[in-house]
C-alpha positions in Angstrom: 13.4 7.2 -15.0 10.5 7.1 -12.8 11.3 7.9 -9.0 10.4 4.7 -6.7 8.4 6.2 -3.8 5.0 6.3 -2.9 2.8 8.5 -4.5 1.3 11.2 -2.0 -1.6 10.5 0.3 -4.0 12.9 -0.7 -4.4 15.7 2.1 -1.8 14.7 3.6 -0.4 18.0 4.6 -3.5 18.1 6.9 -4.0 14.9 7.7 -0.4 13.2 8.5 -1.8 10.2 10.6 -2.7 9.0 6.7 0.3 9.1 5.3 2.0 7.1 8.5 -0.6 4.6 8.4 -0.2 3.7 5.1 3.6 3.6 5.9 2.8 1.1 8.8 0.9 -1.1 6.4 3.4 -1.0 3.5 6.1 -2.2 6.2 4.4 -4.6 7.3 3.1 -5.6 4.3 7.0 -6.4 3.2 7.9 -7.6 6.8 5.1 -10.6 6.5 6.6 -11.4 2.4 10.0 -11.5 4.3 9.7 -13.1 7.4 12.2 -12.2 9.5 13.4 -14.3 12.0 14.7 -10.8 14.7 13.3 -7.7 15.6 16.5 -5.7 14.0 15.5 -7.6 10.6 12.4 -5.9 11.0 13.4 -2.9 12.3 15.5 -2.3 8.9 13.0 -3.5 6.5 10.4 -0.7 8.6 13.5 1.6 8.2 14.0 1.4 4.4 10.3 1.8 4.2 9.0 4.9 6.2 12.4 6.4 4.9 13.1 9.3 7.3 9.5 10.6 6.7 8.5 9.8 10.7 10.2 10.6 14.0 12.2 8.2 16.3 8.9 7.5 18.4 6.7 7.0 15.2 9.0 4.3 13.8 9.8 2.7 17.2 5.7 1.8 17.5 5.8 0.7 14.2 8.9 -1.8 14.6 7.0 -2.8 17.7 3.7 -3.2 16.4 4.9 -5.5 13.5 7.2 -7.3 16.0 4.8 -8.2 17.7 2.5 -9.6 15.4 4.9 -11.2 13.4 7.6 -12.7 15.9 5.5 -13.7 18.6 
């Protein structure tokens, strides 16, 4: 059975930023099909998504950054 996760972002082992921005769009990409109605809706869907491949900070701005577009 196939393994549901992204396929690598090539170079990613030297460029990380890559791989995390194409987690940020992804995220939001499902936040917007979604629409939550709270930030903690969001902050799960962003949570399910990035899968513990970004620190606390890193997903923080991303909940924020999709919060703010999308809830406000």
């Amino acid at each position: 059975m196939r393994e549901n996760r992204l396929s690598p972002v090539r170079n990613a082992v030297e460029c990380p930023e890559a791989r995390v921005q194409r987690l940020h769009l992804i995220a939001a990409a499902r936040v917007a099909a979604v629409r939550p109605a709270s930030e903690q809706q969001v902050a799960d869907i962003v949570r399910v998504t990035v899968d513990d491949e970004v620190d606390t900070s890193t997903f923080r701005a991303i909940v924020t950054d999709i919060s703010d577009d999308l809830l406000r």
